[in-house]
C-alpha positions in Angstrom: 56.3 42.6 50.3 55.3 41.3 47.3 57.5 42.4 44.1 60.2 43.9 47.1 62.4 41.8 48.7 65.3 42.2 51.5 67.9 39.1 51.0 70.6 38.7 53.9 74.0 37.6 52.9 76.6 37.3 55.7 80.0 38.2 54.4 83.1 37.6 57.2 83.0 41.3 57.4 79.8 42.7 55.9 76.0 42.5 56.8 74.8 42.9 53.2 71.3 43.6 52.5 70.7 43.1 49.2 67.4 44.6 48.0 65.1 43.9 44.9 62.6 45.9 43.7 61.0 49.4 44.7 61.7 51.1 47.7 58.0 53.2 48.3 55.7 53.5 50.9 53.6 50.2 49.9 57.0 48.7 51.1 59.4 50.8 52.9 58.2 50.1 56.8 58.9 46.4 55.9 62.3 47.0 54.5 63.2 49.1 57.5 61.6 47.3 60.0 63.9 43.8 58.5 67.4 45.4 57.6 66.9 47.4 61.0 66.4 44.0 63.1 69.3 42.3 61.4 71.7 45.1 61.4 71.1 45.3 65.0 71.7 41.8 66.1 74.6 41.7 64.0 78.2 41.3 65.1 79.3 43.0 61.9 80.3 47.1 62.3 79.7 48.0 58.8 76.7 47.2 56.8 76.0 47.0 53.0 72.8 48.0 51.5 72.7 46.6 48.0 70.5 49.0 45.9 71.8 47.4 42.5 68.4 45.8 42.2 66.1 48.7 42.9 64.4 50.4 40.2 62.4 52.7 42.2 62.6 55.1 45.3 60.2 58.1 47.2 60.2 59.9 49.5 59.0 57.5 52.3 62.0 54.9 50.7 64.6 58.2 51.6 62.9 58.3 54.9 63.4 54.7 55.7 67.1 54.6 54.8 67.8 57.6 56.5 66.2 56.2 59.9 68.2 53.1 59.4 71.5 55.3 59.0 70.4 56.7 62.5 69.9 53.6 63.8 73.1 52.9 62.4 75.0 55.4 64.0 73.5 54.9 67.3 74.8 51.3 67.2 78.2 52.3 65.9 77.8 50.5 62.8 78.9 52.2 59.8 76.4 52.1 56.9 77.2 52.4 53.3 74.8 52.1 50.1 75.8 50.2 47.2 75.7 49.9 43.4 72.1 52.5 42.6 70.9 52.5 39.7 71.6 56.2 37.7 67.6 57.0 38.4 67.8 56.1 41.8 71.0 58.1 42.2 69.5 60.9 40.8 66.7 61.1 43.7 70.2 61.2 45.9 71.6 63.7 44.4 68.2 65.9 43.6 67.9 65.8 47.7 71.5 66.2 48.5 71.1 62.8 50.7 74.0 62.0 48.2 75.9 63.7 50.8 74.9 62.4 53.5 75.3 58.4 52.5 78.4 56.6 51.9 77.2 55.5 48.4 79.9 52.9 46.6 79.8 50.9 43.7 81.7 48.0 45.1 82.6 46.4 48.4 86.1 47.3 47.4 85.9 51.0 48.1 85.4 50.2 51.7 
């Protein structure tokens, strides 16, 4: 995942991941595939995605955060998005997944 990266930062109640870069389809099987594994074999119920970082995100990028809110859902973990940048909102809110995702700026709203 070279540019792209997925860092891990275990809060006492968060599973953050905080990810850097762009979320396309050169790297979005990776970034699932790695926040899916840890959110999984976490203790913690609600997880963090930290999208302050990413400057870009397509299609396959939606599809790979929408199969990890699945995943998240099947595991009763509660899944929120954090801190997007206003052009990587904008893809949100273009395909109404703005509706779908818990999308925060700060931990604090949870």
């Amino acid at each position: 995942m070279k540019g792209t990266k997925v860092e891990f930062i275990n809060d006492e109640k968060y599973l953050i991941a905080k990810v850097s870069g762009d979320i396309d389809a050169y790297h979005s099987a990776d970034i699932k595939k790695e926040i899916r594994e840890n959110m999984i074999s976490s203790d913690k119920e609600k997880v963090i995605i930290d999208l302050s970082e990413v400057n870009y995100i397509d299609s396959a990028g939606l599809g790979s955060l929408v199969a990890i809110l699945k995943d998240a859902r099947m595991n009763n973990k509660l899944l929120y998005l954090m801190s997007p940048k206003q052009s990587v909102m904008r893809v949100f809110e273009m395909t109404r997944l703005d509706k779908v995702f818990n999308i925060i700026s700060s931990v604090e709203e949870i």
